[in-house]
TORKOL-4160 file (C-alpha; in steps of 0.2 Angstrom, whole numbers, padded with zeros to 4 digits, m for minus):
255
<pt num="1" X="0051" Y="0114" Z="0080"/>
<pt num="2" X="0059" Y="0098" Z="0088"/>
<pt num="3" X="0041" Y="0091" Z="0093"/>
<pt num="4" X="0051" Y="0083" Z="0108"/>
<pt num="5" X="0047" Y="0099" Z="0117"/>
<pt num="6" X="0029" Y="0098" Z="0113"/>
<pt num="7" X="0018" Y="0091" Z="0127"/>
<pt num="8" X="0014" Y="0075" Z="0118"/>
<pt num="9" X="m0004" Y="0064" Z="0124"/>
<pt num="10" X="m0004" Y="0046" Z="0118"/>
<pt num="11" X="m0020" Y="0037" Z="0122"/>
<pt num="12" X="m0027" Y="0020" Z="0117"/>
<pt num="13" X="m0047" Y="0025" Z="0114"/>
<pt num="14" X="m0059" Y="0011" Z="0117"/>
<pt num="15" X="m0074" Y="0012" Z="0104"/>
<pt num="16" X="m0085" Y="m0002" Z="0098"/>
<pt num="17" X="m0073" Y="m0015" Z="0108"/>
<pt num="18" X="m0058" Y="m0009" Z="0101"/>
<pt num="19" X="m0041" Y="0002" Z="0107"/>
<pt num="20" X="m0039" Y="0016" Z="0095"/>
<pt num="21" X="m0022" Y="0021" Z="0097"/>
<pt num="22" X="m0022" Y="0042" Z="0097"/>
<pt num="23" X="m0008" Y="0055" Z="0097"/>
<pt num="24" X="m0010" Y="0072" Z="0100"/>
<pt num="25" X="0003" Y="0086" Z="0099"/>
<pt num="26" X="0000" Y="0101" Z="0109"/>
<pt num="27" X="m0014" Y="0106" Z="0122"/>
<pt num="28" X="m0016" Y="0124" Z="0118"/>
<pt num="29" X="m0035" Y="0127" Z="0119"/>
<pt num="30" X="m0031" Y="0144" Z="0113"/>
<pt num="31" X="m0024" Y="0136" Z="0094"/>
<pt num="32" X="m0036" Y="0127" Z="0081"/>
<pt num="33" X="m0033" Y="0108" Z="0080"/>
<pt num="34" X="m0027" Y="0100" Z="0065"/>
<pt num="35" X="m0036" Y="0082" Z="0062"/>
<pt num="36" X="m0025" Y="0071" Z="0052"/>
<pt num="37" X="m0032" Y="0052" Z="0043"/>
<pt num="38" X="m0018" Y="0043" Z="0030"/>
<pt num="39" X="m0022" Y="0035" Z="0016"/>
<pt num="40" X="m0029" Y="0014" Z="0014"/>
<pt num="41" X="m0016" Y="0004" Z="0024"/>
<pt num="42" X="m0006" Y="0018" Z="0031"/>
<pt num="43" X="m0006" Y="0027" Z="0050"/>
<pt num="44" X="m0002" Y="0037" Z="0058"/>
<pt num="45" X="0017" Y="0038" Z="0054"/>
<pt num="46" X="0012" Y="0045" Z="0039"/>
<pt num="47" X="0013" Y="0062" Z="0045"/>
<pt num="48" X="0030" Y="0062" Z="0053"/>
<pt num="49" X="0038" Y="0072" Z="0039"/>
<pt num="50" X="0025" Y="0088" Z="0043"/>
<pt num="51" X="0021" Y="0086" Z="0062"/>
<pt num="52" X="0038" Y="0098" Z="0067"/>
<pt num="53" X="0031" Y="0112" Z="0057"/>
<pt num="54" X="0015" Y="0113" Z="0060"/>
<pt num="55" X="0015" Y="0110" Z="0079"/>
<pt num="56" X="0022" Y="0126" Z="0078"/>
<pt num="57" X="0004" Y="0135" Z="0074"/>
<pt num="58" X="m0010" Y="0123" Z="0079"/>
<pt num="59" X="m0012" Y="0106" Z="0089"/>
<pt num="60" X="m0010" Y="0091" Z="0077"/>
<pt num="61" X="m0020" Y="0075" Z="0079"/>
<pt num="62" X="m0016" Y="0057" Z="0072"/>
<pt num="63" X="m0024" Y="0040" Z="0075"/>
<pt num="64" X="m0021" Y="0024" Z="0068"/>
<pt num="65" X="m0037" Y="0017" Z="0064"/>
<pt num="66" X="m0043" Y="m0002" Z="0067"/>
<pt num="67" X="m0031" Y="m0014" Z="0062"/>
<pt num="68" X="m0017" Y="m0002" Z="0056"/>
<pt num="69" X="m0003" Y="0003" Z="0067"/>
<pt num="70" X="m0005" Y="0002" Z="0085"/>
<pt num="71" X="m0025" Y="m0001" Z="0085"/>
<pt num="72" X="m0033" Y="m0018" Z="0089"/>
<pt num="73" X="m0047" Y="m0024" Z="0072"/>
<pt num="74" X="m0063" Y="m0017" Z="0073"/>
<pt num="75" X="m0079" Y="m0030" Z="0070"/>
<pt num="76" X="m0088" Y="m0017" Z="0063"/>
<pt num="77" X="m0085" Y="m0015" Z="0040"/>
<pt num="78" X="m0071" Y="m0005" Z="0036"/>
<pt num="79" X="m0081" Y="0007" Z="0025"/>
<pt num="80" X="m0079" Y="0026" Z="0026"/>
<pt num="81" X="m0095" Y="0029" Z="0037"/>
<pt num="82" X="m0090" Y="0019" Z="0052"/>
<pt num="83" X="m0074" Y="0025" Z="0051"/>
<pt num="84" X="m0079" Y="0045" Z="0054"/>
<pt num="85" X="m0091" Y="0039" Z="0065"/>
<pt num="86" X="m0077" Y="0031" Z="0077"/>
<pt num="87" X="m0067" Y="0047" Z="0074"/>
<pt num="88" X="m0079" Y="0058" Z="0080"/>
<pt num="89" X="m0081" Y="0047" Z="0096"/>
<pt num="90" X="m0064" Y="0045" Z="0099"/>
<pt num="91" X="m0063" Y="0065" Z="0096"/>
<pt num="92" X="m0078" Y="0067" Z="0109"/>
<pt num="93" X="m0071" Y="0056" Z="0119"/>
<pt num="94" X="m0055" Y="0063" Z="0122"/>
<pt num="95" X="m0062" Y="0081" Z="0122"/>
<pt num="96" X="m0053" Y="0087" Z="0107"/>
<pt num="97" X="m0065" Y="0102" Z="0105"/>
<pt num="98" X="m0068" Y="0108" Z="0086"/>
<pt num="99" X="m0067" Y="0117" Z="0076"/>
<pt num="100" X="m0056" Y="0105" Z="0066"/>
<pt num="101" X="m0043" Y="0108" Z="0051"/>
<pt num="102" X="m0046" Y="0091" Z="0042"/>
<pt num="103" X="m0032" Y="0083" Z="0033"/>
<pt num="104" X="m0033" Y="0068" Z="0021"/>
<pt num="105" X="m0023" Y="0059" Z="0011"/>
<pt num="106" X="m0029" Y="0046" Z="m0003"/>
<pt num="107" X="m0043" Y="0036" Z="0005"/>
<pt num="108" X="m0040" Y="0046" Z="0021"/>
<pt num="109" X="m0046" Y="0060" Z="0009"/>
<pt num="110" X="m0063" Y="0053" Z="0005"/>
<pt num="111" X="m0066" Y="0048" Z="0025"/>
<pt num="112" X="m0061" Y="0069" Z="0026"/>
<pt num="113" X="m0074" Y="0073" Z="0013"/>
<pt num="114" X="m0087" Y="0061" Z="0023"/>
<pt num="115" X="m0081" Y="0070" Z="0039"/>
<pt num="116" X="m0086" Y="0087" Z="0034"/>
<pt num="117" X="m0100" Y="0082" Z="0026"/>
<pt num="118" X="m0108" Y="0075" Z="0039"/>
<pt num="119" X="m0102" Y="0085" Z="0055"/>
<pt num="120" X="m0100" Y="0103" Z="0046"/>
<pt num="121" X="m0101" Y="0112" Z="0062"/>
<pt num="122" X="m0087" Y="0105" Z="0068"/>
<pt num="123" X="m0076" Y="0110" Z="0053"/>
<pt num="124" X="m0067" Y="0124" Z="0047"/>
<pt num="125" X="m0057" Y="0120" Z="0033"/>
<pt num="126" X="m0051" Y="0103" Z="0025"/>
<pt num="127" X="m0034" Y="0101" Z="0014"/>
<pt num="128" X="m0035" Y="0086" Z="0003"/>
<pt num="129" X="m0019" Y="0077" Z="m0003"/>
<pt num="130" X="m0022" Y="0065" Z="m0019"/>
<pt num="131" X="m0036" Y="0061" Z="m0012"/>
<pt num="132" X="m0047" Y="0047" Z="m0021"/>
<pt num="133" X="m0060" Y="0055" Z="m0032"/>
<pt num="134" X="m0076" Y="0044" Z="m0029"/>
<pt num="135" X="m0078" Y="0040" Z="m0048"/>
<pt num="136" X="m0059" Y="0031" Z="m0049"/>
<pt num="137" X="m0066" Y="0015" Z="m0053"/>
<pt num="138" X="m0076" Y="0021" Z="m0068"/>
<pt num="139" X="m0067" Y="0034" Z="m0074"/>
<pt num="140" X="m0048" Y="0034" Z="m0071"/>
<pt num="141" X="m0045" Y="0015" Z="m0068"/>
<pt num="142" X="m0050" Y="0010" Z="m0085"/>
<pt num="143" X="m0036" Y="0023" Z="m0094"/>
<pt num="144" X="m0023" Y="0011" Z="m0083"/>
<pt num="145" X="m0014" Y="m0005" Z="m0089"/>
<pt num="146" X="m0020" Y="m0023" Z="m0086"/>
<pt num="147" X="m0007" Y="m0024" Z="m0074"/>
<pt num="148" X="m0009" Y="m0009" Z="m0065"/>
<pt num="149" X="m0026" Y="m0012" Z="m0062"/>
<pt num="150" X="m0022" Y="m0029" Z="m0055"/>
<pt num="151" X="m0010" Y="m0024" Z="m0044"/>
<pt num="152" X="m0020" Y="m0012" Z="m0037"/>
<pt num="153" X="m0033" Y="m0023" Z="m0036"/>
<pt num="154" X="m0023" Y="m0034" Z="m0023"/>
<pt num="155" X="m0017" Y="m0022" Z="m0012"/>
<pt num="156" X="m0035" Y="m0022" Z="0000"/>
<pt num="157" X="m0029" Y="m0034" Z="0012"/>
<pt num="158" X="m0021" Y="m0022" Z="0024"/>
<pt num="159" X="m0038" Y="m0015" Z="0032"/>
<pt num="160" X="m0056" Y="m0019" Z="0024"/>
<pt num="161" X="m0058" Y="m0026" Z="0006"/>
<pt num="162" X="m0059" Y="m0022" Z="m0011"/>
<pt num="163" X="m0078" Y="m0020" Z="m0010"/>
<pt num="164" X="m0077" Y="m0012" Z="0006"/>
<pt num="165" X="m0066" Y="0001" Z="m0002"/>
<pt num="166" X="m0078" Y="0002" Z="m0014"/>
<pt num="167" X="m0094" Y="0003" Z="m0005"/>
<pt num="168" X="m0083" Y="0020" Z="0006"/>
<pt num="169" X="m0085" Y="0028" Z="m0012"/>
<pt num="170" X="m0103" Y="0024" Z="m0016"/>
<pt num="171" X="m0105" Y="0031" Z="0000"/>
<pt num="172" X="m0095" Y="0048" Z="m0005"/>
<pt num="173" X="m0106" Y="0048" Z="m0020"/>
<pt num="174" X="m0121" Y="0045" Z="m0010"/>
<pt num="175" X="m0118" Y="0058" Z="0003"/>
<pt num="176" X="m0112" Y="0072" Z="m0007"/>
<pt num="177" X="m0115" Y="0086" Z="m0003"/>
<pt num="178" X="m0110" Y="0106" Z="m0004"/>
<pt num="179" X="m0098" Y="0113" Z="0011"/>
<pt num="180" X="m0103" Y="0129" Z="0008"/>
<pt num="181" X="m0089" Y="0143" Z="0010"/>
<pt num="182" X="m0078" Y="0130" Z="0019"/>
<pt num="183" X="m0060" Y="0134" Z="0018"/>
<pt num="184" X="m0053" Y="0121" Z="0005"/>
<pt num="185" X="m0038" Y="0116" Z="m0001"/>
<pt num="186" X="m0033" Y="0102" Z="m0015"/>
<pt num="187" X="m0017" Y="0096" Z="m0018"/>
<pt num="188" X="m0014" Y="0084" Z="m0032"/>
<pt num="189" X="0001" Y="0074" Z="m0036"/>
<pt num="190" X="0008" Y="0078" Z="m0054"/>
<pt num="191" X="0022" Y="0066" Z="m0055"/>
<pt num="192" X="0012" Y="0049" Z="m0052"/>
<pt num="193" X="0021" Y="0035" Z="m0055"/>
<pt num="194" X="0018" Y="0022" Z="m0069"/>
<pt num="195" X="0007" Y="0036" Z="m0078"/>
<pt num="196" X="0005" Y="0039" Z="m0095"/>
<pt num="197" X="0003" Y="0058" Z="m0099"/>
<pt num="198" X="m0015" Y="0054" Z="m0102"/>
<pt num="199" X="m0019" Y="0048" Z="m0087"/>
<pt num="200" X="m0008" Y="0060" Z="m0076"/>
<pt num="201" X="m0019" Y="0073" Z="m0085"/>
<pt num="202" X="m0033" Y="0066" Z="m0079"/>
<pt num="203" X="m0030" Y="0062" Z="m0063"/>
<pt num="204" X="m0024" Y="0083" Z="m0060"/>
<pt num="205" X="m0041" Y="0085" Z="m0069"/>
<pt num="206" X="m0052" Y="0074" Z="m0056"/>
<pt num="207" X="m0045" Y="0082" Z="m0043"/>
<pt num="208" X="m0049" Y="0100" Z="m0048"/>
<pt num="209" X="m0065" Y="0094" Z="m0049"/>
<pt num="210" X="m0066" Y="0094" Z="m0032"/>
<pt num="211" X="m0065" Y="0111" Z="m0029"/>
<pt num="212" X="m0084" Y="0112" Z="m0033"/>
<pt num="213" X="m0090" Y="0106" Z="m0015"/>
<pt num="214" X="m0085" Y="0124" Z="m0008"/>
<pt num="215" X="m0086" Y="0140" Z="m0014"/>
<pt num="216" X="m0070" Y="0144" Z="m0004"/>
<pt num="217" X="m0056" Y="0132" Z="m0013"/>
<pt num="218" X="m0039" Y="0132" Z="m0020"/>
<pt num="219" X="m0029" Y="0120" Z="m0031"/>
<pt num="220" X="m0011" Y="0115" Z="m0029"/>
<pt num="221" X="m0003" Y="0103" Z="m0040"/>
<pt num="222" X="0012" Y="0098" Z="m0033"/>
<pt num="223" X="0021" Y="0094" Z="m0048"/>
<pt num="224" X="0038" Y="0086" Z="m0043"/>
<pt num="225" X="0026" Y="0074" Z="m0032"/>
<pt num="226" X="0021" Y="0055" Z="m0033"/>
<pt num="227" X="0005" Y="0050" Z="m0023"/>
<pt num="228" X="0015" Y="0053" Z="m0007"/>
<pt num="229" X="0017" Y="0071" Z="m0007"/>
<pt num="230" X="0021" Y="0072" Z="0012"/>
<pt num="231" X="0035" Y="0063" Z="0006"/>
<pt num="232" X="0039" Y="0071" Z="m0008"/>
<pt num="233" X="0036" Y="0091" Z="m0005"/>
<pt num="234" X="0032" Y="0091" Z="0011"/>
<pt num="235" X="0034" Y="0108" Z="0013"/>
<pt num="236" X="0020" Y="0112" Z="m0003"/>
<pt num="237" X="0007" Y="0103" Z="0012"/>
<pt num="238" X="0013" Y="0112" Z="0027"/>
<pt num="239" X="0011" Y="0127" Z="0017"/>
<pt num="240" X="m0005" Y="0124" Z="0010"/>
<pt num="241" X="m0011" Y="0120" Z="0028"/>
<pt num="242" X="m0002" Y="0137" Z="0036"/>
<pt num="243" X="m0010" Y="0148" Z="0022"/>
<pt num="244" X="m0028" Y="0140" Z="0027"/>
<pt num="245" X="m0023" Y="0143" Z="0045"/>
<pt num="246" X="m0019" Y="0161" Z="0044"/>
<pt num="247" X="m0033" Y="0164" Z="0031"/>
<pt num="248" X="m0045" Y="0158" Z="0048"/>
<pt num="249" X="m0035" Y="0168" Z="0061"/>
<pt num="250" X="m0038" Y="0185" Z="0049"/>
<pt num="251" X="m0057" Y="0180" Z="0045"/>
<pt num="252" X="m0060" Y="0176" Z="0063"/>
<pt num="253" X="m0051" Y="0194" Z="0069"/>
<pt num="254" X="m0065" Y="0204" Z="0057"/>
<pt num="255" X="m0079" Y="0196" Z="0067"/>
């Protein structure tokens, strides 16, 4: 689909003294909404490479949060828990009636996991793409080099800090909870750069571990794929998303 034809709504969202800037394609009331947060530092551009095809089958929303893109800096921490919070609102605001299909990538992933966990009403599946499991810094950063661990250290100047980061984890961890039978899919990225064969296993083993917050879950590893697996293999995401899609269509035709 050439999403030029799409009836296309851009907003800037004013919450907590800030313009969010919002995008959504497609107004059909009648077709489920696709929800769509990028990894740490990244907006809404991020999902360029799948918008086409899934616009085809549901209405697709992306944002840029605070800072990132075309949004204004928020006062309020950059943690995981203000930012599903000013999600929700800017969701409300705009009238974007759930249920929502939620879509993550990296940290956008554990935002994702906070999302359903505290609005599970509103949600009726969630696709997680290399998301950050919430133990990365005890248990997968350690297996990486010195130098790896300092670069990736010093990325956290793009939105929130190292510790703010951090703190969006200890609040995953602190609000875990089971989703139930919540549609879920993982996708892990099994061509990571700069990984040994140790760590690569690992990092696919974190992320199957995952599947243990629903009952209803599925694990893709998209094995030609660094982190950026929109990138990548686009079409193992749109895929993945379509198959959860069409799994709620029939489920919802049995009621």
């Amino acid at each position: 689909m050439n999403v030029s034809n799409l009836t296309v709504r851009d907003e800037l969202v004013e919450i907590n003294g800030s313009k969010i800037f919002t995008k959504l394609y497609g107004v059909d009331k009648k077709k489920i909404t696709i929800v769509m947060d990028a990894g740490y530092g990244d907006y809404s551009k991020a999902w360029d490479t799948l918008i086409p095809d899934l616009a085809e089958i549901a209405n697709v929303f992306v944002y840029d949060r605070p800072g990132l893109g075309k949004s204004e800096k928020s006062s309020t921490p950059r943690t995981s828990l203000e930012m599903i919070k000013e999600l929700n609102e800017v969701l409300l605001m705009l009238h974007i009636k759930p249920p929502y299909i939620l879509v993550g990538h990296s940290f956008g992933g554990v935002n994702m996991r906070l999302f359903a966990t505290r609005f599970p009403i509103e949600v009726a599946g969630m696709v997680l793409i290399d998301s950050t499991p919430e133990e990365y810094r005890e248990r997968f950063l350690p297996t990486m080099s010195s130098q790896f661990q300092e670069a990736y250290n010093k990325q956290f100047i793009y939105e929130g800090t190292y510790d703010e980061f951090m703190e969006s984890l200890s609040q995953l961890r602190q609000e875990k909870s089971h989703l139930g039978n919540l549609n879920l899919t993982i996708i892990s990225a099994g061509n990571k750069a700069h990984y040994s064969k140790e760590s690569q296993d690992l990092w696919n083993e974190m992320q199957k571990e995952m599947l243990s917050i629903s009952n209803n879950s599925e694990f893709v590893i998209a094995e030609n794929s660094a982190h950026y697996i929109q990138y990548d293999e686009p079409l193992i995401v749109v895929k993945a998303i379509k198959k959860l899609i069409n799994k709620l269509n029939h489920d919802s035709n049995l009621d």
